[in-house]
PABAPA-352923 format. One line per 10 residues: number of its first residue (from 1); their letters; for each residue y negated, z negated, x negated of N, C-alpha, C. Coordinates in pm, whole numbers. Atoms other than C-alpha are relative to their C-alpha. Layout:
BEGIN
NUM> a> Y Z X Y Z X Y Z X | ... $
END
This chain:
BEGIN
1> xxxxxxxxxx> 106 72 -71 -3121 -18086 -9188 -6 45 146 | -8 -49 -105 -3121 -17870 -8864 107 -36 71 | -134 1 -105 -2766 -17940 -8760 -26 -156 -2 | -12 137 -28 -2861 -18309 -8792 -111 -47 130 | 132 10 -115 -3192 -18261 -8553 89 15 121 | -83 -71 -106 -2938 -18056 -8316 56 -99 82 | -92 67 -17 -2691 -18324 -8308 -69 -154 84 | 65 106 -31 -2934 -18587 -8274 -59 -3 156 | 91 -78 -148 -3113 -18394 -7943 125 -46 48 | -171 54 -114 -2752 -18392 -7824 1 -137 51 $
11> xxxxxxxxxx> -83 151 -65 -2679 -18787 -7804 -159 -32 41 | 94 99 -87 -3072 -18869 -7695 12 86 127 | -19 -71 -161 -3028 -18607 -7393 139 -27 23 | -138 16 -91 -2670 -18701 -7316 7 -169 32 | 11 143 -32 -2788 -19044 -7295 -118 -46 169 | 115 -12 -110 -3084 -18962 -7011 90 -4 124 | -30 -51 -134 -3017 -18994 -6655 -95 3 106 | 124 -92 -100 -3203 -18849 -6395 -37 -149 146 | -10 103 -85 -3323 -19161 -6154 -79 120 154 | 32 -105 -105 -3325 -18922 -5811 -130 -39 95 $
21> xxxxxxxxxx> 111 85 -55 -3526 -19198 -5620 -102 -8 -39 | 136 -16 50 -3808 -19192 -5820 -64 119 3 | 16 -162 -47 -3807 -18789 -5798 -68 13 96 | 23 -46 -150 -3823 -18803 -5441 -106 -52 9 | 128 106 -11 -4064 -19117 -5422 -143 74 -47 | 95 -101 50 -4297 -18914 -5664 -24 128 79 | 39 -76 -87 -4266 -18588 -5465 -37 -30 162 | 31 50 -113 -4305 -18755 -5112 -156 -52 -19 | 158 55 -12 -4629 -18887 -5225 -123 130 -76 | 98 -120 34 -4755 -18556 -5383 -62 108 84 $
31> xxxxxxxxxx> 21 -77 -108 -4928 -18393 -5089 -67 129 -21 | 26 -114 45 -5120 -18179 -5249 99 139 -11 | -183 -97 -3 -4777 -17955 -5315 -6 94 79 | 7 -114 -136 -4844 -17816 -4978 -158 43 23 | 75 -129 44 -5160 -17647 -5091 -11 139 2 | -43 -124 -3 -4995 -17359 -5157 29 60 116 | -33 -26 -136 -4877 -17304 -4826 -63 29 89 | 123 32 -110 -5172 -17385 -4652 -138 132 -48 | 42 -138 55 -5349 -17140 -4851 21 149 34 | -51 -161 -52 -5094 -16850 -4819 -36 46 172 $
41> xxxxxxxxxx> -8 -44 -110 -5146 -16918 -4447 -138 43 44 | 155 -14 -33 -5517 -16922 -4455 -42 137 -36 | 27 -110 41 -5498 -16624 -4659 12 129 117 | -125 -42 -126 -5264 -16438 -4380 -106 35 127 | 102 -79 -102 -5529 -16473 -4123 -127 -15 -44 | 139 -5 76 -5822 -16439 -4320 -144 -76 10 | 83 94 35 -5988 -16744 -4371 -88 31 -107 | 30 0 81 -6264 -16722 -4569 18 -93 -113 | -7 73 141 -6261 -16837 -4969 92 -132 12 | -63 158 -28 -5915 -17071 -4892 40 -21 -142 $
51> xxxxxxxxxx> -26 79 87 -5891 -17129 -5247 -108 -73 -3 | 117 56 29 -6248 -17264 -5277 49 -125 80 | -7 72 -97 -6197 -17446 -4967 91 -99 -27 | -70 152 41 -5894 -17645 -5063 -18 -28 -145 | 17 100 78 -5990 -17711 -5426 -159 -73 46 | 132 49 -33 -6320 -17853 -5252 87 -144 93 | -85 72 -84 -6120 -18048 -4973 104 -117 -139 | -123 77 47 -5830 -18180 -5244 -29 -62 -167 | 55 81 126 -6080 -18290 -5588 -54 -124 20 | 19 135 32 -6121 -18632 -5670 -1 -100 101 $
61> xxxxxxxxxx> -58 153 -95 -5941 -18811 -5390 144 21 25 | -121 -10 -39 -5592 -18894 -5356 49 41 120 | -73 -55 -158 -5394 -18664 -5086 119 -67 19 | -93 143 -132 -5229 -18874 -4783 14 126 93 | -73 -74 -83 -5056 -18711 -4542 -58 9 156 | 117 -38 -141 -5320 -18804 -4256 -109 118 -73 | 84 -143 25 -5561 -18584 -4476 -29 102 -34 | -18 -144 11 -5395 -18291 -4547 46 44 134 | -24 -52 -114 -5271 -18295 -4174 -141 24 82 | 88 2 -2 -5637 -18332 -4104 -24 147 -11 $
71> xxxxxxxxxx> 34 -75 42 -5725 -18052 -4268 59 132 77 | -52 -83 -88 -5462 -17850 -4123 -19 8 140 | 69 43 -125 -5574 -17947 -3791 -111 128 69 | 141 -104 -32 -5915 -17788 -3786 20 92 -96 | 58 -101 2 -5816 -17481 -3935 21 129 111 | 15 -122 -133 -5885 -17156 -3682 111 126 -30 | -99 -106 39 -5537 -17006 -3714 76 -16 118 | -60 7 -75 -5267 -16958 -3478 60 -176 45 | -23 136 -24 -5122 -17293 -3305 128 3 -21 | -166 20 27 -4742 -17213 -3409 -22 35 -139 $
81> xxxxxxxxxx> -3 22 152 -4881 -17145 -3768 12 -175 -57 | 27 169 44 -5046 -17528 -3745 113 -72 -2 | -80 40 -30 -4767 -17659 -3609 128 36 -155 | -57 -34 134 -4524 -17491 -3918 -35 -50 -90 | 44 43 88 -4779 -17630 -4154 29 -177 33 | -34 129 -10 -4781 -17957 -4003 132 -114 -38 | -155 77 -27 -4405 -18024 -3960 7 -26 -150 | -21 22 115 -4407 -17976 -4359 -25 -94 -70 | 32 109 81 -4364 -18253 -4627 15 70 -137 | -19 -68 165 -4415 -18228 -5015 166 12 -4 $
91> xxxxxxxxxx> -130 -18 44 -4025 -18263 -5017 51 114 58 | -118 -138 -66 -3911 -17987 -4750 -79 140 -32 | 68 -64 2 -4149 -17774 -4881 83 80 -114 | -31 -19 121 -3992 -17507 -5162 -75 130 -3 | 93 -122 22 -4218 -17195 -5125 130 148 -88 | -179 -130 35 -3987 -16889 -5304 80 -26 -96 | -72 63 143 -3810 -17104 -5490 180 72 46 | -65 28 -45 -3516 -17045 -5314 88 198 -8 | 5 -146 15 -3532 -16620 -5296 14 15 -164 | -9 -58 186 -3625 -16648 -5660 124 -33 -51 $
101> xxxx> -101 45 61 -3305 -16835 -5760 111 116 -8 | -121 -80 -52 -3078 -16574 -5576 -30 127 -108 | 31 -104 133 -3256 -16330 -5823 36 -13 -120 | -60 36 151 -3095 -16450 -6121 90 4 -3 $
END
């Protein structure tokens, strides 16, 4: 019974293919993503409560890319931090994904 489940997993995952465009489409519109970022930086120069602050800012309205640049805008941090935060999109964004990999 197991080697027939096995076998079976096999041909429905070797039948999947990955549609990349929709990936991207989906992450390009997930702005939120760069949360994290905006956070670590708020943290950095010691913004008060920036988790509060962006789950207050980013509950129960869809994030657009005018109003997370918004946001980044008015906060009271350096102007080559804003600027770093700004230039960022959910796609060029990978946080330590990239360090962590090399660790494996």
């Amino acid at each position: 019974m197991r080697c027939w489940r096995i076998s079976r997993w096999r041909l429905v995952w070797g039948k999947l293919e990955l549609n990349a465009a929709a990936v991207a489409d989906d992450l390009d519109a997930s702005w939120e993503v760069l949360a994290e970022p905006i956070q670590t930086v708020m943290r950095r120069f010691g913004l008060p409560e920036p988790y509060e602050q962006l789950k207050e800012f980013t509950r129960g309205a869809p994030m657009t890319r005018d109003l997370m640049q918004g946001f980044i805008t008015k906060l009271a941090i350096p102007e080559p931090e804003k600027a770093r935060l700004l230039a960022m999109t959910p796609g060029s964004y990978t946080g330590m994904a990239a360090a962590l990999a090399r660790r494996v």
